[in-house]
C-alpha positions as CSV (number, residue, x, y, z in Angstrom):
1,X,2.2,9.8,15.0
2,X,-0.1,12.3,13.0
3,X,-0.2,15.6,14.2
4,X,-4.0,15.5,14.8
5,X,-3.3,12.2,17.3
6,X,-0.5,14.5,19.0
7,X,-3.2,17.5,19.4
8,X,-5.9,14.8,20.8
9,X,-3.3,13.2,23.7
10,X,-2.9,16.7,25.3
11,X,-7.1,16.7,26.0
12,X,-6.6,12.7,27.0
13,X,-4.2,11.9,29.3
14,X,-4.1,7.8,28.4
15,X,-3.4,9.2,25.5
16,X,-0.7,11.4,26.2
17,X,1.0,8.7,28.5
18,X,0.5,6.4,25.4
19,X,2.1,8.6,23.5
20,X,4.9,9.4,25.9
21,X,5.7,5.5,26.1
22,X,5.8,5.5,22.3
23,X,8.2,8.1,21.6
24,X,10.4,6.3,24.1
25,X,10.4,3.0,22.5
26,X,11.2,4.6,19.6
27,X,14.2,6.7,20.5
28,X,15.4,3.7,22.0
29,X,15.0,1.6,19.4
30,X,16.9,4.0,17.8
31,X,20.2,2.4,18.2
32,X,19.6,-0.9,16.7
33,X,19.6,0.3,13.3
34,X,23.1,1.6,13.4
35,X,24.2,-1.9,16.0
36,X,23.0,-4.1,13.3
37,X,24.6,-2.4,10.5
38,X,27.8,-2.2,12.3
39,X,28.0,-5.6,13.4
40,X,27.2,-6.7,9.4
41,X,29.7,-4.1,8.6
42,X,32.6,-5.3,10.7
43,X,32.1,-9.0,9.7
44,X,32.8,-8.2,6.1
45,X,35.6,-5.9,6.4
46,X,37.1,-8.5,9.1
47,X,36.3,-11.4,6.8
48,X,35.0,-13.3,10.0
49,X,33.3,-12.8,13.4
50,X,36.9,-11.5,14.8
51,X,37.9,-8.8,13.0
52,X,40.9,-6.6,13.6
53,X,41.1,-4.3,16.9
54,X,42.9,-0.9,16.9
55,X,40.7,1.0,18.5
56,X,39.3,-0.6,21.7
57,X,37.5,2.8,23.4
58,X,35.2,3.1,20.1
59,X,34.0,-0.5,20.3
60,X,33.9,0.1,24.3
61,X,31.4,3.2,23.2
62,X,29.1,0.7,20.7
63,X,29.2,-2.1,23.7
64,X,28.0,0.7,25.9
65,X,25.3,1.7,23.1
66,X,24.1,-1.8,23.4
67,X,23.8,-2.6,26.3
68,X,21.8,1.0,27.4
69,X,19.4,-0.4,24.4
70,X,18.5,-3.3,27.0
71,X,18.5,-1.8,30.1
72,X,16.5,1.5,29.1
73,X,14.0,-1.1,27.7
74,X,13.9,-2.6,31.2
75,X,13.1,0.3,32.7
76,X,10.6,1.3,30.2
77,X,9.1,-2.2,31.2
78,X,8.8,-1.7,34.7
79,X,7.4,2.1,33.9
80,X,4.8,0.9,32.1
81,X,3.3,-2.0,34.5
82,X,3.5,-0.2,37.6
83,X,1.0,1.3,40.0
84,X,0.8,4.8,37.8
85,X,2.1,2.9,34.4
86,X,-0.2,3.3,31.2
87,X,-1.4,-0.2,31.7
88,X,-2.5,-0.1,35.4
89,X,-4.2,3.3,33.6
90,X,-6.6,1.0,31.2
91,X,-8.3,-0.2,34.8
92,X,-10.0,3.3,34.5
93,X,-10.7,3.2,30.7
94,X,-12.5,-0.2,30.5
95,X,-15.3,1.3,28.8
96,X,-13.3,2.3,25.9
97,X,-12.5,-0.9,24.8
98,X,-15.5,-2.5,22.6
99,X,-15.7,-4.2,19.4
100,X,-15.9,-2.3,16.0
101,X,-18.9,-2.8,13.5
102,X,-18.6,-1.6,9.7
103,X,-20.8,1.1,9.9
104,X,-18.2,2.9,12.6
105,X,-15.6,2.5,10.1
106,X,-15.0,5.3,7.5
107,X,-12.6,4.4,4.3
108,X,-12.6,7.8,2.7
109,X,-12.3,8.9,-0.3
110,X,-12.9,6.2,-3.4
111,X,-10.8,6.3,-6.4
112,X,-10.6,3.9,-9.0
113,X,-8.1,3.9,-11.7
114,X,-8.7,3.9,-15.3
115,X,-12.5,2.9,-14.2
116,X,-16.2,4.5,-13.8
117,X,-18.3,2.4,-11.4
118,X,-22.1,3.1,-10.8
119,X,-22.9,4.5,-7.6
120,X,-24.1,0.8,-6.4
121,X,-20.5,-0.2,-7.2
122,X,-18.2,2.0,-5.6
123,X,-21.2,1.4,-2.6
124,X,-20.5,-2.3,-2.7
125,X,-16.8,-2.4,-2.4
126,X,-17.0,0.9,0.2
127,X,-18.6,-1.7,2.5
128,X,-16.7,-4.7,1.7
129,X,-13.7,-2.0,2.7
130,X,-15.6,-1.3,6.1
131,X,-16.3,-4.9,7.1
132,X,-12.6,-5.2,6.7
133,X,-11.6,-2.4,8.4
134,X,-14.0,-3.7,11.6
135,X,-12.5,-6.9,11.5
136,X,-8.7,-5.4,11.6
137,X,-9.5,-3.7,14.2
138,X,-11.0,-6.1,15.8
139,X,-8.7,-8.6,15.6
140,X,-6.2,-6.3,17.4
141,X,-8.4,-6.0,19.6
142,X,-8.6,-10.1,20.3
143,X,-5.0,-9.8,20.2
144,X,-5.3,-7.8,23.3
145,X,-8.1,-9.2,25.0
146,X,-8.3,-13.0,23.7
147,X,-10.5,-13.5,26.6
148,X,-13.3,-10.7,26.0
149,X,-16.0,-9.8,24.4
150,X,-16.8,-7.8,27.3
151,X,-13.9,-6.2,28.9
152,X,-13.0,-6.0,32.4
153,X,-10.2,-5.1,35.0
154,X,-9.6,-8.7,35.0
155,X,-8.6,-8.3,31.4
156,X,-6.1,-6.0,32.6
157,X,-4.3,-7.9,34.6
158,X,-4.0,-10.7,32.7
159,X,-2.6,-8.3,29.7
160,X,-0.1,-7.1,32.1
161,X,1.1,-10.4,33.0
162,X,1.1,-11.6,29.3
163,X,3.4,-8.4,28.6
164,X,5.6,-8.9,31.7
165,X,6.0,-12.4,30.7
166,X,6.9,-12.1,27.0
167,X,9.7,-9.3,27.9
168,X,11.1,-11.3,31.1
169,X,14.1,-12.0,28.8
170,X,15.0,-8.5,28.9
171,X,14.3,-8.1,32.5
172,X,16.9,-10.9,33.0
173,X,19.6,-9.6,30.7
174,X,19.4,-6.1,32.6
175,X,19.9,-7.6,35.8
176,X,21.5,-10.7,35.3
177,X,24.3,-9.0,32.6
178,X,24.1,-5.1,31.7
179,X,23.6,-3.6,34.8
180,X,25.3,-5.9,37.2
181,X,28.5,-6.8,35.0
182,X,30.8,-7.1,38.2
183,X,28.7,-8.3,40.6
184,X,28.7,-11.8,42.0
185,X,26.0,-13.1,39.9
186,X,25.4,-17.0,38.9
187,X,28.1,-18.7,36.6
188,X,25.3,-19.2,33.8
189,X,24.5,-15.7,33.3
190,X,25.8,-15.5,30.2
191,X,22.5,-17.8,29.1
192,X,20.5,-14.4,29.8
193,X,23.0,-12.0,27.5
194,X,20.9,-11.0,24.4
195,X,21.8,-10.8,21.0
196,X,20.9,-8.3,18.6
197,X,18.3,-10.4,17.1
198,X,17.0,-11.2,20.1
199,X,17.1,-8.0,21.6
200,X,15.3,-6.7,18.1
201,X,12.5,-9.6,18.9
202,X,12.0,-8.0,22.3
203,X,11.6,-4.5,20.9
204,X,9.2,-6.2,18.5
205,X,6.7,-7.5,21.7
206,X,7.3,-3.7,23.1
207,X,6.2,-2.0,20.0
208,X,3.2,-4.6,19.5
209,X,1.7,-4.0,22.9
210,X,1.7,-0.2,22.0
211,X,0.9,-0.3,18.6
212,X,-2.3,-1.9,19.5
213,X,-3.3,0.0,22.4
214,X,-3.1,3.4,20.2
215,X,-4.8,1.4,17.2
216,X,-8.1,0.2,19.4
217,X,-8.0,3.8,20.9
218,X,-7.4,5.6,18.1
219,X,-9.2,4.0,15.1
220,X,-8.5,5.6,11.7
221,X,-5.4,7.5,12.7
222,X,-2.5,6.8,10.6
223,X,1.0,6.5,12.8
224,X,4.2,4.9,12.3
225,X,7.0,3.1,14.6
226,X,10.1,4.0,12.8
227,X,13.0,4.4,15.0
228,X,14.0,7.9,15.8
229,X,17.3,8.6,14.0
230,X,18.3,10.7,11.8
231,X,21.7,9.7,9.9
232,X,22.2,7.1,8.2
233,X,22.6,3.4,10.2
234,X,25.1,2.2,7.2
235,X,26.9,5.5,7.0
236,X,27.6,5.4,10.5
237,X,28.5,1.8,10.4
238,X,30.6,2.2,7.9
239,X,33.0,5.5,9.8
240,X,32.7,3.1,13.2
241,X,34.0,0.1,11.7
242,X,36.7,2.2,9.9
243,X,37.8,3.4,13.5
244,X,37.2,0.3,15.0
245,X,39.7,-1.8,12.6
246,X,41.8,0.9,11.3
247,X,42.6,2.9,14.3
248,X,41.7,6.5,13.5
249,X,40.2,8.7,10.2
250,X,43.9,9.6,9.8
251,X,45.1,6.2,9.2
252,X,42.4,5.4,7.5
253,X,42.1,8.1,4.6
254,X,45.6,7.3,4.5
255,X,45.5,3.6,3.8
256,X,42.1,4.1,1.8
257,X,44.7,6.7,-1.1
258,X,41.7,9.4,0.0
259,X,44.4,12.3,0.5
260,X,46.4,12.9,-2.1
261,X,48.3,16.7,-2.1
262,X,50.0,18.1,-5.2
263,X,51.8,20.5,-2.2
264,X,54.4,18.6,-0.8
265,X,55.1,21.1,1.2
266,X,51.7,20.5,2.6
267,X,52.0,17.2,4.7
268,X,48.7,14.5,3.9
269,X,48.0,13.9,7.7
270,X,44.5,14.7,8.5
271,X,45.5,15.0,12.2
272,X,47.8,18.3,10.8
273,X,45.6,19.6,8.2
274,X,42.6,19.7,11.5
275,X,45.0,21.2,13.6
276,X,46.1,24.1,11.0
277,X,42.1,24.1,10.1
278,X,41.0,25.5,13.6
279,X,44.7,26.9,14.4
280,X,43.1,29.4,11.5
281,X,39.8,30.2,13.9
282,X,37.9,28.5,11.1
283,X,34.9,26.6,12.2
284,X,32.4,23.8,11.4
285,X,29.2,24.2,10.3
286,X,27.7,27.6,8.4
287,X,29.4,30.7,9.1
């Protein structure tokens, strides 16, 4: 989100619960990036959906990744549809929701490359930009209201039901797999078990509902819904599926020729030369 939509939330609180539900979504969409890539990245070094297993706790941590991925996007589901949830909130805000005309719209500045239009040009295709602008906006806004023009706290509900009925598929892997894995639960549960893709498609119907609501509420601010991660999903993958099927970094910069000592005094296990490294009251990162 631009810093000028950031500013804005703290004078509005819709807004700023908007916002809040936003940043979550993100941060939990944060660990599909590096699941997908792993999952890719195992396959091809495995040759095969069942690659090798040496290290069972790391692909116990990436199982637990996962399946926190789904039930933190249940909860974020039942946090936003409940009494004090940013939906139940739009009852109050009604008003706010109304359909965009050109004139409204604003495209900024006009440049044209390698050309000098007349003034009744660059007006011409200024408001062929508005009258698209309006009709983007508006047909967000459709998207949230098929039933309007004139909208309602009927509207409302019927939004909240729509949203609660497109992500009932992660309600039901939450509690009929992740969060209940060893409880007596019925002998088809596995039917409710997401896969990435489909988990992905559910973030998708998360991230739409809230995209829109910032983009009718916020006209003309530029944001974007990039999960919140820094490093690098393949990178990662990559070192994960390397402990995963290999067993440990040790084994595998020894199987991979990466250490290679002219000292043979000096023995090439990286589990020695870390030992010796902090036995020396060295440290990582700058000094």
């Amino acid at each position: 989100m631009s810093d000028g939509a950031a500013g804005s939330a703290q004078k509005d609180p819709l807004l700023e619960l908007l916002l809040k539900n936003i940043r979550q979504l993100l941060i939990t969409k944060g660990r599909l990036p590096t699941l997908k890539a792993l999952a890719a990245e195992l396959k091809r070094v495995g040759g095969g959906d069942d690659p090798p297993l040496r290290n069972a706790n790391v692909l116990q941590l990436v199982r637990d990744s996962f399946d926190m991925l789904v039930i933190d996007l249940a909860s974020m589901r039942e946090a936003m549809t409940k009494r004090h949830g940013v939906f139940n909130m739009l009852r109050k805000e009604v008003s706010r929701f109304r359909r965009f005309a050109p004139e409204e719209c604003d495209p900024g500045p006009t440049a044209f490359a390698d050309q000098d239009p007349t003034a009744e040009e660059t007006a011409k295709w200024e408001e062929g930009l508005r009258v698209w602008m309006a009709g983007r906006w508006n047909a967000v806004l459709d998207r949230l209201f098929p039933s309007g023009p004139q909208i309602t706290e009927d509207h409302i509900t019927d939004l909240i039901k729509r949203f609660r009925t497109e992500t009932e598929p992660t309600d039901k892997d939450r509690n009929h797999v992740r969060a209940h894995r060893y409880e007596e639960m019925s002998p088809d549960r596995a039917k409710f078990f997401l896969s990435l893709d489909a988990t992905e498609a559910q973030l998708a119907v998360f991230e739409r509902y809230l995209r829109d609501l910032y983009c009718v509420l916020t006209p003309g601010i530029s944001y974007s819904m990039r999960a919140l991660t820094a490093s690098s999903p393949e990178s990662t993958a990559q070192d994960l599926a390397d402990l995963i099927t290999i067993g440990s970094i040790n084994q595998a910069t020894i199987e991979y020729g990466v250490v290679k000592h002219a000292d043979e005094d000096v023995p090439p296990w990286y589990w020695y030369l870390r030992q010796e490294f902090f036995k020396a009251g060295k440290t990582i990162g700058p000094a």
